[in-house]
C-alpha positions in Angstrom: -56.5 31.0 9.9 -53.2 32.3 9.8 -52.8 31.5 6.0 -56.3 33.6 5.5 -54.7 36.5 7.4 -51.7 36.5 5.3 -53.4 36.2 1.6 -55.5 39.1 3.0 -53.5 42.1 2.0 -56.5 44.5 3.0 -56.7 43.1 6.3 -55.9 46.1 8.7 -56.0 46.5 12.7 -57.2 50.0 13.2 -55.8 50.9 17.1 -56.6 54.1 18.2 -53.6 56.7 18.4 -52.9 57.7 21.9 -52.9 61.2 23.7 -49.3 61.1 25.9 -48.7 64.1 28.9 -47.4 64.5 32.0 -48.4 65.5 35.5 -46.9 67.8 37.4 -46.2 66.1 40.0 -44.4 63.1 37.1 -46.9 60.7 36.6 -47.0 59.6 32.8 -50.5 59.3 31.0 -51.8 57.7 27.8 -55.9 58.2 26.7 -56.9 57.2 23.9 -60.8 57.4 22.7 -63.0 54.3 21.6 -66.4 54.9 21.3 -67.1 51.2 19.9 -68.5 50.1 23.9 -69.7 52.3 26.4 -67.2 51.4 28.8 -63.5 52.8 29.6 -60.1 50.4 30.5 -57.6 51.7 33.1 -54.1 50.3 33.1 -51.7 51.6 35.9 -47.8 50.4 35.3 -45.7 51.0 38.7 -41.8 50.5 38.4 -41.5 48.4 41.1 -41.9 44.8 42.1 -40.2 42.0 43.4 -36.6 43.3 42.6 -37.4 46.0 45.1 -37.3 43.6 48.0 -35.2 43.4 50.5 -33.2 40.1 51.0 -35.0 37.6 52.5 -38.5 39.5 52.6 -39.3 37.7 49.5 -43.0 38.1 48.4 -43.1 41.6 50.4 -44.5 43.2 46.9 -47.2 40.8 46.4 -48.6 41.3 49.8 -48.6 45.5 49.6 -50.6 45.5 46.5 -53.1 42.9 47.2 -53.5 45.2 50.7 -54.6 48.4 48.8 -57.9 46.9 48.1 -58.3 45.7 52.0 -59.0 49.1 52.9 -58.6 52.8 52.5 -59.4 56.6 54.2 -63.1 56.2 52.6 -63.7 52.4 53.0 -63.4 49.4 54.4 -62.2 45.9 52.1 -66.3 45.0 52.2 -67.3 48.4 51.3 -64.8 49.0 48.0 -66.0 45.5 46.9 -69.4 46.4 47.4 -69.7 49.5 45.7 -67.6 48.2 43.1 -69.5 45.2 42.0 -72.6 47.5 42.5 -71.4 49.3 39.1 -70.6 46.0 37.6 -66.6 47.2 36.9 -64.2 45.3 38.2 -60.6 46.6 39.9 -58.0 44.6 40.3 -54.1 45.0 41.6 -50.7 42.4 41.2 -47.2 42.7 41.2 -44.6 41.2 39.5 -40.6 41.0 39.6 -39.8 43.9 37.4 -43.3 46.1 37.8 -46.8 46.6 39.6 -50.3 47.3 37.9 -53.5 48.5 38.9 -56.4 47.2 36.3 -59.9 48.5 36.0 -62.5 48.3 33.5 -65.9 50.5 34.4 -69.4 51.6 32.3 -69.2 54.4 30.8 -71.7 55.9 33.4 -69.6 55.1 36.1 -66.0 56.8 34.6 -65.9 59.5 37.8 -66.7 56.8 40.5 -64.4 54.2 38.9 -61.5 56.6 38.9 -62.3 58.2 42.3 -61.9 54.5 43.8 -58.7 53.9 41.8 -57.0 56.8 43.0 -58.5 56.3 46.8 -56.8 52.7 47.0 -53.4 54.4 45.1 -53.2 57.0 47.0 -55.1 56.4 50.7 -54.6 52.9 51.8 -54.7 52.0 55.3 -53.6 48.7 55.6 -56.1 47.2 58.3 -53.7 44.9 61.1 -56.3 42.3 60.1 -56.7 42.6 56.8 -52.4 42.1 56.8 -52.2 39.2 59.0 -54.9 37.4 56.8 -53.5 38.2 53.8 -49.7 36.7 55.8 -52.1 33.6 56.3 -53.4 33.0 53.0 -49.9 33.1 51.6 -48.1 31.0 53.7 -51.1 28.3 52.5 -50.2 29.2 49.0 -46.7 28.2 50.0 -47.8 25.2 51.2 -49.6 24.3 48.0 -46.8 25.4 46.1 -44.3 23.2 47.3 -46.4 20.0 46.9 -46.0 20.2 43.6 -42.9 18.7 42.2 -42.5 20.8 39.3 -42.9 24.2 41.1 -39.9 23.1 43.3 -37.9 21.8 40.6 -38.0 25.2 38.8 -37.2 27.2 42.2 -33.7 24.9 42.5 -33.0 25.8 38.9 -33.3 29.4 39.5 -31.4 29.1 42.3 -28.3 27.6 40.8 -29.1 30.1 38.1 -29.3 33.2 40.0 -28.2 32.2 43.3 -29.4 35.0 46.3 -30.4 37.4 44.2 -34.4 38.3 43.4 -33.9 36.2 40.7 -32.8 33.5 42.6 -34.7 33.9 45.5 -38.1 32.6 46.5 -41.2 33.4 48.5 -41.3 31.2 51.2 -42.5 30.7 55.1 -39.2 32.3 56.5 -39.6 35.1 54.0 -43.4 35.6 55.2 -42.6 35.3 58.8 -40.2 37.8 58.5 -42.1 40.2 57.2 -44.2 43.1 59.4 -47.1 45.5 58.7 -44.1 48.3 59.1 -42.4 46.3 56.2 -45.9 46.9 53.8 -46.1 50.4 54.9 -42.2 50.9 54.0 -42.2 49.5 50.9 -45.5 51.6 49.5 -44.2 54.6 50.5 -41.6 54.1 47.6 -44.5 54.3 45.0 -43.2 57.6 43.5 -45.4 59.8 41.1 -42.2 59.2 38.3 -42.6 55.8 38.6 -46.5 55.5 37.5 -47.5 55.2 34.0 -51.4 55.9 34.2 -53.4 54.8 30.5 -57.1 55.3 29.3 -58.6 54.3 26.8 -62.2 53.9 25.9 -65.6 55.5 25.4 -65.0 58.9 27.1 -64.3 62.7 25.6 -60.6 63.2 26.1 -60.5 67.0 26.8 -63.1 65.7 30.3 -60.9 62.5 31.6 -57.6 64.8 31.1 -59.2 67.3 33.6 -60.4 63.9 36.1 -57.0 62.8 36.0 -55.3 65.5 36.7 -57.8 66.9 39.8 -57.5 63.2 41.3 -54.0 62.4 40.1 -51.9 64.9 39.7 -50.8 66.3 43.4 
């Protein structure tokens, strides 16, 4: 295959060019058309992850962004998954050392509802006591698991004596969990700043009608 690829000199990749601007309030957004499905992507990049945390609150960003989904102003956890698997799209949020995203993917149809629930768990989460302390729960299992297998511990010693207490270093644990507080999640969203959101499009939409969505639902 990658022989055929080569000896094909008129081979081309044809990715559609993208449309960059800014908010006023700092957010940065990239749309791009592609009329080939009827359906549009959504990729939201937030500066900020586990190098964020606090010492010894380790896994702190994984449990704020997997909370934006439990709840919200509008809806409760049941209700966004409802309404979202009504339209057959899909949301989904994680966080990583360096960054956070938001990922959606909705029909075509369904471009004003799929962006209205984007920015209502971005910008309105509530973070439900119950939702937090399951979510607390479920990771300290995942701990659990995770330290049952051999390999998994053997790379967290290495990055240890790598990195020693640094984010790097450091890993989410049961004394990192227990430490943590529903004060701690609501602390550590509210330094989701507009500058630090890159917000792209692209997809089966006319651009001069998603820049005027984005900007009524994202922009103050």
């Amino acid at each position: 295959i990658v022989a055929f690829l080569i000896a094909d000199e008129n081979l081309k990749l044809d990715f559609p060019s993208f449309e960059e601007f800014t908010l006023d309030n700092g957010i940065n957004v990239l749309i791009a058309e592609h009329h080939e499905q009827p359906a549009v992507f959504f990729n939201i990049r937030i500066d900020i992850g586990g190098l964020d945390v606090p010492f010894g609150k380790e896994g702190l960003n994984e449990v704020v962004f997997d909370l934006l989904k439990k709840g919200t102003e509008k809806y409760t956890a049941d209700e966004l998954s409802e309404i979202i698997d009504a339209t057959g799209g899909s949301i989904s949020t994680t966080s990583k050392l360096e960054y956070s995203t938001i990922k959606a993917q909705f029909l075509k149809e369904d471009i004003d509802l799929g962006l209205n629930l984007i920015a209502e768990i971005l910008f309105k989460p509530t973070f439900p006591e119950n939702e937090y302390k399951l979510a607390i729960k479920q990771y300290k299992e995942g701990v659990k698991t995770w330290y049952s297998d051999p390999g998994s511990v053997a790379n967290a010693h290495a990055n240890k004596l790598l990195y020693g207490d640094s984010p790097l270093g450091n890993q989410q644990t049961q004394n990192s969990l227990k430490s943590l507080s529903l004060n701690d999640v609501v602390t550590f969203y509210k330094s989701i700043i507009p500058s630090k959101l890159t917000l792209v499009a692209i997809g089966d939409f006319k651009s001069e009608n998603i820049k005027v969505l984005i900007a009524s639902l994202f922009g103050s």
